[in-house]
C-alpha positions in Angstrom: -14.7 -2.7 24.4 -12.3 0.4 25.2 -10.5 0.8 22.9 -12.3 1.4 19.5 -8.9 0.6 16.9 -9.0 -2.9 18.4 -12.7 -3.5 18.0 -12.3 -2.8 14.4 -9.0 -5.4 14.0 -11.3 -8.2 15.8 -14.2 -7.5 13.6 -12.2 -7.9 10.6 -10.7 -10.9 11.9 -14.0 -12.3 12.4 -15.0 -10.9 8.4 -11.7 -12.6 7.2 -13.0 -16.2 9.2 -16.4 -15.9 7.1 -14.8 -15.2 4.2 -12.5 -18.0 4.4 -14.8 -20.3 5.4 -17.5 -19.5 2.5 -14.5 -19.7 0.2 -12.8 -23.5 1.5 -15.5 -24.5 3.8 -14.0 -25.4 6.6 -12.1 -22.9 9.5 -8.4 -22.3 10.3 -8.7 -24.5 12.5 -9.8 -27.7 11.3 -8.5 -27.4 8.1 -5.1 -29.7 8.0 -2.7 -28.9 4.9 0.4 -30.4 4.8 3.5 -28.3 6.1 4.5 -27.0 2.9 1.0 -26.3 1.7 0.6 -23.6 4.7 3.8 -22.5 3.8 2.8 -21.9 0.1 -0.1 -19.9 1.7 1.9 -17.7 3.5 4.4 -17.6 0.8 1.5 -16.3 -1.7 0.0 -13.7 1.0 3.4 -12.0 1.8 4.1 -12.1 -2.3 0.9 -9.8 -2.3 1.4 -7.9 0.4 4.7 -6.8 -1.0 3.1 -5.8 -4.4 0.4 -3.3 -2.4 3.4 -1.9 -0.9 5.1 -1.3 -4.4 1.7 0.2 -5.5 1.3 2.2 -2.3 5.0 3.5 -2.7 4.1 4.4 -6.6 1.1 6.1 -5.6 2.9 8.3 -2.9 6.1 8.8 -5.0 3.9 9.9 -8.0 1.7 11.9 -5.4 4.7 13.6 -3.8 6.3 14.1 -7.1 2.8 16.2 -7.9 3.1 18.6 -5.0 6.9 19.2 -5.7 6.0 19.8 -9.3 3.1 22.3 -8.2 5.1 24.1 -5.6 7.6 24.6 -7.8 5.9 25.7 -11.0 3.4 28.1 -8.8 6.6 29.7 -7.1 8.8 30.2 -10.9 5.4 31.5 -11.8 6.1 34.7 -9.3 9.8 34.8 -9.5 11.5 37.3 -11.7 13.8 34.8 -13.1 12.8 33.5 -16.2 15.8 30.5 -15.7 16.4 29.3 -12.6 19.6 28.0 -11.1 17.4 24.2 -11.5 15.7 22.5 -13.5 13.3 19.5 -13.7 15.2 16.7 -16.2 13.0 14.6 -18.2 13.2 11.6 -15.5 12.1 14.5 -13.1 15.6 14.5 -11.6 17.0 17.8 -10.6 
C-alpha cells in the first residue's frame, strides 16, 4: 500500500473486527440488534470518547500549566525584582 497512515487505520480496523468478534461472537455484519440497541452502542462509544477528550484536555491543561509555571519561575529566578507586577493566585489565575 502507498500510503503508510492508511495501512495502519485498516489494520486496526481489522484488530477492532477480531476483537469484537472474540468478545460477541458474531461480526458487524451479521449481528442484527434492534434500532435502538445500535443506537445505545453508539450512544455508549461517543459517551467515552468524550471522557478521553476531558482527560486528554486535563492532561495538556495541567501540562501547559507546568511549562508556564517553569518558564516563569526560571525567569523571576534571574530578574532583579524580587515582586513582580504578576502573580500566580491560588487557582493559578493571573
Amino acid at each position: 500500500m502507498r500510503d503508510k497512515i492508511i495501512k495502519k487505520v485498516i489494520d486496526k480496523f481489522k484488530e477492532r473486527s477480531d476483537v469484537g468478534y472474540k468478545k460477541y461472537g458474531v461480526t458487524l455484519h451479521d449481528d442484527e440488534p434492534s434500532l435502538h440497541k445500535w443506537l445505545n452502542h453508539l450512544q455508549e462509544e461517543l459517551m467515552d470518547a468524550i471522557n478521553y477528550i476531558e482527560k486528554l484536555k486535563m492532561e495538556t491543561s495541567n501540562a501547559l500549566e507546568e511549562k508556564i509555571l517553569k518558564d516563569y519561575e526560571e525567569e523571576d529566578s534571574f530578574s532583579k525584582h524580587s515582586n513582580p507586577d504578576y502573580q500566580w493566585t491560588e487557582d493559578r489565575t493571573w
